[in-house]
C-alpha positions as CSV (number, residue, x, y, z in Angstrom):
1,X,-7.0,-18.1,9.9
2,X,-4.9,-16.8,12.5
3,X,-3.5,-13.7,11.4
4,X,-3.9,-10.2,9.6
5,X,-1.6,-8.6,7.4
6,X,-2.2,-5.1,6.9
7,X,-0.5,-2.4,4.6
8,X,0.5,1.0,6.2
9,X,0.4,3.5,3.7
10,X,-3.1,4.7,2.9
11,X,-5.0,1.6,4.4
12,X,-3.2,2.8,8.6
13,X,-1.8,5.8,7.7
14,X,-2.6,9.0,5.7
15,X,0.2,10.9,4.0
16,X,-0.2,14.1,3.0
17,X,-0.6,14.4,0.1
18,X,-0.7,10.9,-1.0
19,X,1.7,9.4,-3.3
20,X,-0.5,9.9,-6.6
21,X,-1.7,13.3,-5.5
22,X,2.4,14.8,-5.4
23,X,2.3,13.4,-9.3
24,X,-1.1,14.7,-10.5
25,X,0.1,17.7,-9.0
26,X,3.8,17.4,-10.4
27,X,1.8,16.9,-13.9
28,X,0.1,20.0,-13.1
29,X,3.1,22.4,-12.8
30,X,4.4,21.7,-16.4
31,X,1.0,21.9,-18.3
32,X,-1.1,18.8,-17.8
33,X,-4.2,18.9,-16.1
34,X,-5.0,14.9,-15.5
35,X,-8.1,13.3,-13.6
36,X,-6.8,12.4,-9.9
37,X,-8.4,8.4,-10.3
38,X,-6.5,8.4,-13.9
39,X,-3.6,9.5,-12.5
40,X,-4.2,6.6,-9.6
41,X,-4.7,3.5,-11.5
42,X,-1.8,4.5,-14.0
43,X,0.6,4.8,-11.2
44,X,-1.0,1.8,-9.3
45,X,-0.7,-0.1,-13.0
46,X,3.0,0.5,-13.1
47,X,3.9,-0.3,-9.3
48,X,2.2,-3.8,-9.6
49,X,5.0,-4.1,-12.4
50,X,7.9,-3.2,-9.7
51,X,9.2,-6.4,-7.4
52,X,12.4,-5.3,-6.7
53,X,13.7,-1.6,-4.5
54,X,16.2,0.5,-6.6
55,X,19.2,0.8,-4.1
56,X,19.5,4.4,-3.9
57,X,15.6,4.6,-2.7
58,X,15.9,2.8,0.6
59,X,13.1,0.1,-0.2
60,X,11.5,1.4,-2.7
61,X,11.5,1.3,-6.9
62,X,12.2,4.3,-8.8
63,X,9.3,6.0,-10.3
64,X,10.2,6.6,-13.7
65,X,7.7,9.0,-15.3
66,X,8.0,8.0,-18.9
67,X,6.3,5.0,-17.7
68,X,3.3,7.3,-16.3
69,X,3.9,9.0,-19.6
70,X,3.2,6.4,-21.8
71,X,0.1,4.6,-19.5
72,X,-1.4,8.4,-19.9
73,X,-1.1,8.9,-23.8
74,X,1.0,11.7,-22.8
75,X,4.6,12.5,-24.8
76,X,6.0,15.7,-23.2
77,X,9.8,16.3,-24.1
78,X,12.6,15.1,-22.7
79,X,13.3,18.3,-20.2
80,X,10.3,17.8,-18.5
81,X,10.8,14.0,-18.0
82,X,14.3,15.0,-16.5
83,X,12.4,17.6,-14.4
84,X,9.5,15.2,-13.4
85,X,12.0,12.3,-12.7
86,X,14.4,14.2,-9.9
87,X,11.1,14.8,-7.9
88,X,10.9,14.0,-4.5
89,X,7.1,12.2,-4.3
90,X,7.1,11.0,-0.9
91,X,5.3,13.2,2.0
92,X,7.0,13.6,5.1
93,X,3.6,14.4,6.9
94,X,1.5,12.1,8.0
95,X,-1.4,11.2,10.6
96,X,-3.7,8.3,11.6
97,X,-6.8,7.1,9.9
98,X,-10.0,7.2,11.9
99,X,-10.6,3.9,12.1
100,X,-6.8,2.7,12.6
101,X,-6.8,2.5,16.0
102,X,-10.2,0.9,16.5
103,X,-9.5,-1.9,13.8
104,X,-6.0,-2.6,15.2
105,X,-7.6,-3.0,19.0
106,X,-10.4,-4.8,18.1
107,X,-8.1,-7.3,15.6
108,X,-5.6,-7.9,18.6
109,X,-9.3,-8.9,21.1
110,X,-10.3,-11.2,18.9
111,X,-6.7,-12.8,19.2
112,X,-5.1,-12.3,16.0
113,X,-1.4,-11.9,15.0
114,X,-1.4,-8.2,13.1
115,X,1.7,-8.2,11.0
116,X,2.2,-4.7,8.9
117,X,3.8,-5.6,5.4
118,X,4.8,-2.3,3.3
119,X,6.8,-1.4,0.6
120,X,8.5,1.5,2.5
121,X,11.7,2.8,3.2
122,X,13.3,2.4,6.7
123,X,11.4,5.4,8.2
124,X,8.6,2.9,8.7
125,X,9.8,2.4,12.2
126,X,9.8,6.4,12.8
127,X,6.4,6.1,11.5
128,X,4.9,3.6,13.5
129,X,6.5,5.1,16.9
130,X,5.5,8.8,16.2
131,X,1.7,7.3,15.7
132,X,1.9,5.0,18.5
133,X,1.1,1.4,16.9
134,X,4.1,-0.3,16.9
135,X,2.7,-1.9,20.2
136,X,-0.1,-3.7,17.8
137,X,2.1,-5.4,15.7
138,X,3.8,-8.8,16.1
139,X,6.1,-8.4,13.2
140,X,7.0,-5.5,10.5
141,X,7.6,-6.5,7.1
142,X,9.2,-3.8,4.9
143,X,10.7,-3.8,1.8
144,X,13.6,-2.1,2.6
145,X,14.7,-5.4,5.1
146,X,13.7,-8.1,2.9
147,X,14.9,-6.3,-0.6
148,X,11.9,-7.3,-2.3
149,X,8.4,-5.2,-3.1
150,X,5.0,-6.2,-2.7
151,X,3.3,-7.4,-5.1
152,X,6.2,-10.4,-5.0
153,X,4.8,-13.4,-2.9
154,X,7.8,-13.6,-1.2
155,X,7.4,-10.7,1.1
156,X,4.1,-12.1,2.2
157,X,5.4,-15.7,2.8
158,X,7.8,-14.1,5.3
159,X,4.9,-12.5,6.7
160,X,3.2,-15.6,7.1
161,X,6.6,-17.3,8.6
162,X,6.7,-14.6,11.4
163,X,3.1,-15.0,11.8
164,X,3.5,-19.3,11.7
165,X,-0.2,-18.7,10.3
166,X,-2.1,-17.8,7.1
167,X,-4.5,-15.3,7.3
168,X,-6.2,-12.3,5.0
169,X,-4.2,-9.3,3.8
170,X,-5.7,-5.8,3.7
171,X,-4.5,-2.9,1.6
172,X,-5.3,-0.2,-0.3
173,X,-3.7,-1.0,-4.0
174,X,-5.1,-3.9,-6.1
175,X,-2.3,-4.2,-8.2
176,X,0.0,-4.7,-5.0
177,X,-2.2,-6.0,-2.3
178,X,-4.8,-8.0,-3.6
179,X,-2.4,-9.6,-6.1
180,X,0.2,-10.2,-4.4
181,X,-1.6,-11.7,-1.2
182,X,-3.1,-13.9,-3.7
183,X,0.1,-15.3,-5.1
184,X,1.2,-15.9,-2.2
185,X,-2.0,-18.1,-1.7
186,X,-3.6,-15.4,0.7
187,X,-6.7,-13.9,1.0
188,X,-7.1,-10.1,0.4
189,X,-9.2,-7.5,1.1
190,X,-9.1,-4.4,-1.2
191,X,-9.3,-0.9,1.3
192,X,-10.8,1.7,-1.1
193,X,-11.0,4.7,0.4
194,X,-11.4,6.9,-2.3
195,X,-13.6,4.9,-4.3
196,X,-11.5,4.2,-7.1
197,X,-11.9,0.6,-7.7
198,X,-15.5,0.2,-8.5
199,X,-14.9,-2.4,-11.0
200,X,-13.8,-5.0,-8.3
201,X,-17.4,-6.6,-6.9
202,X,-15.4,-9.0,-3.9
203,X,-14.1,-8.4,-1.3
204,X,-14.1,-4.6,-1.5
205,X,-14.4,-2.6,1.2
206,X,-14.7,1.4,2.0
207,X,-13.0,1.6,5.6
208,X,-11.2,-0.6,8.1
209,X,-14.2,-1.2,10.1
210,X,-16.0,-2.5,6.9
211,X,-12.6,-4.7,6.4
212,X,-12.8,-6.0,9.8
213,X,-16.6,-7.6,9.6
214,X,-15.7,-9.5,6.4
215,X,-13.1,-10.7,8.9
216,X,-15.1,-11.5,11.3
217,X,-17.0,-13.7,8.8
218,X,-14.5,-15.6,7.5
219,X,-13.7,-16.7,11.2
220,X,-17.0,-17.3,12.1
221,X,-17.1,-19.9,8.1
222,X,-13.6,-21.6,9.6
């Protein structure tokens, strides 16, 4: 195991709000009051479900929410779909994790390839200057170049080609990451931050420095 492939949104980088928190809060505005972790796993349900970008979202898939709808029990009419649906959900701000910089230094001294693979749209690069890591990475794999979404194995075997290694993925979604890595015959670590994922026993970790010791023993087991 040569290599790590790490997500960027969530698992690096915090936006602000996150993804699920613009929906709850989108939810919120027309009447429905929903548990932030429900709204989480529904949306992280129906992303696993997406492999492909829609064209006019720059890499990513287009978040319909009668799909949320229907994974909530919820039937609200029409109008508010309409509403709901032409609803910016990405953040524009954003900021480091704590422990980003310290997992990505000490991953590079212990003489791994660190290859970023997100489903993102092309301000990924933006991203990555304005925070100062691009300099850790030795290859960025984004949706929006390869025209295919994570959890598809094939954005992690081109990962692996760039990397001319296998290796262990980390990221934040289960339903993306974990399953994904794993199709593509990769091992995963699940980043739960916000402790959402209690159900899942291996290879579950709270932080990057957590993820980075389960590294460290699964080089030391090579």
């Amino acid at each position: 195991m040569k290599a790590i492939f790490v997500d960027l949104g969530e698992t690096l980088v915090h936006f602000k709000p996150r993804y699920h928190e613009n929906i709850a809060y989108a939810l919120k505005e027309i009447g429905y009051n929903v548990d932030e972790k429900r709204v989480f796993k529904a949306v992280a349900k129906i992303l696993g479900k997406h492999h492909y970008p829609s064209p006019e979202y720059g890499g990513l898939s287009a978040f319909d929410f009668r799909e949320l709808f229907y994974e909530l029990n919820i039937y609200p009419d029409q109008e508010s779909i309409a509403r709901l649906n032409s609803k910016n959900l990405l953040s524009g701000e954003y900021e480091l994790y704590d422990d980003s910089i310290t997992f990505l230094e000490e991953a590079k001294q212990l003489g791994f390839k660190v290859v970023l693979v997100s489903n993102a749209t092309r301000n990924i690069y933006k991203i990555v200057e304005d925070l100062g890591i691009k300099k850790y990475f030795d290859g960025i794999v984004a949706s929006c170049d390869l025209n295919v979404m994570k959890p598809h194995p094939k954005i992690f075997s081109y990962a692996m080609e760039i990397a001319k290694s296998d290796g262990i993925h980390i990221g934040d979604i289960y339903e993306i990451d974990v399953i994904g890595a794993k199709r593509a015959g990769l091992e995963a670590i699940l980043l739960d931050r916000l402790g959402f994922y209690p159900e899942i026993k291996e290879n579950r970790v709270n932080n990057l420095l957590e993820a980075l010791e389960l590294v460290k023993e699964r080089l030391k087991n090579s």
